[in-house]
C-alpha positions in Angstrom: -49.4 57.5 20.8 -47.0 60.2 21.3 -48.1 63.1 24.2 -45.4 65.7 23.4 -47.3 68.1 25.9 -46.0 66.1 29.2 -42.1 66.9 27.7 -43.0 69.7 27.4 -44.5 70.6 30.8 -42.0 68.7 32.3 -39.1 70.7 30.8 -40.8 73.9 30.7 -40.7 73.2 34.6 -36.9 72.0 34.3 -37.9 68.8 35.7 -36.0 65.7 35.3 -37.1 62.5 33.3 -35.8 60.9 36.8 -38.0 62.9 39.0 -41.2 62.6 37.6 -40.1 59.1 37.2 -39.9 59.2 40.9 -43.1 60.7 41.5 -45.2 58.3 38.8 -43.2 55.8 40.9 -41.8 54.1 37.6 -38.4 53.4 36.0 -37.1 56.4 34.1 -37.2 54.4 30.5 -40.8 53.3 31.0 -41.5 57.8 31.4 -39.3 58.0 28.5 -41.1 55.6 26.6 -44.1 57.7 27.5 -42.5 61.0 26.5 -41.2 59.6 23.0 -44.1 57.7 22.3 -43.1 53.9 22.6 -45.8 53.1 24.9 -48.9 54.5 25.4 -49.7 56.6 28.6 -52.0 54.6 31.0 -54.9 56.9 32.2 -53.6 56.6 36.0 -50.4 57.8 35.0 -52.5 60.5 32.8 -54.2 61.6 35.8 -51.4 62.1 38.6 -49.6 63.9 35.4 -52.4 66.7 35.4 -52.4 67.1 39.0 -49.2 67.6 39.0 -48.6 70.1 36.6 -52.5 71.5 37.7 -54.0 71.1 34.5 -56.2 68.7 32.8 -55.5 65.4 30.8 -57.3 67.5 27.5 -54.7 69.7 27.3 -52.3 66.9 27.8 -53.5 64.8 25.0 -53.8 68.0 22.9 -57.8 68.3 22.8 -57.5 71.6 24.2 -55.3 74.4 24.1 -56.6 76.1 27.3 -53.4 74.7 30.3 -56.1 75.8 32.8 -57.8 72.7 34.7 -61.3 71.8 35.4 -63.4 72.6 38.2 
């Protein structure tokens, strides 16, 4: 399933596929996999995701349109 909210945040933050690879502490192509849709997005990976941009994993999987995280 494609997320096309975490290339999104990512770019919007002009962050590169190599750093949040970093970060997620995976290869870059397994990310871009992510970003493109090739594999699906594990729900650790999901979670360090919405820390890092400070939102929550229903905005990143497009149930919400509200960026803001929960309490």
């Amino acid at each position: 399933m494609m997320f096309k909210r975490i290339r999104d945040l990512r770019e919007d933050r002009d962050i590169k596929q190599t750093q949040i690879a970093h970060y997620l502490q995976i290869h870059q192509t397994t990310y871009s996999d992510y970003e493109i849709g090739n594999l699906n997005v594990p729900i650790d990976v999901l979670i360090k995701l919405a820390k890092f941009y400070n939102t929550s994993i229903d905005y990143i999987v497009e149930l919400t349109n509200n960026p803001n995280p929960y309490r």
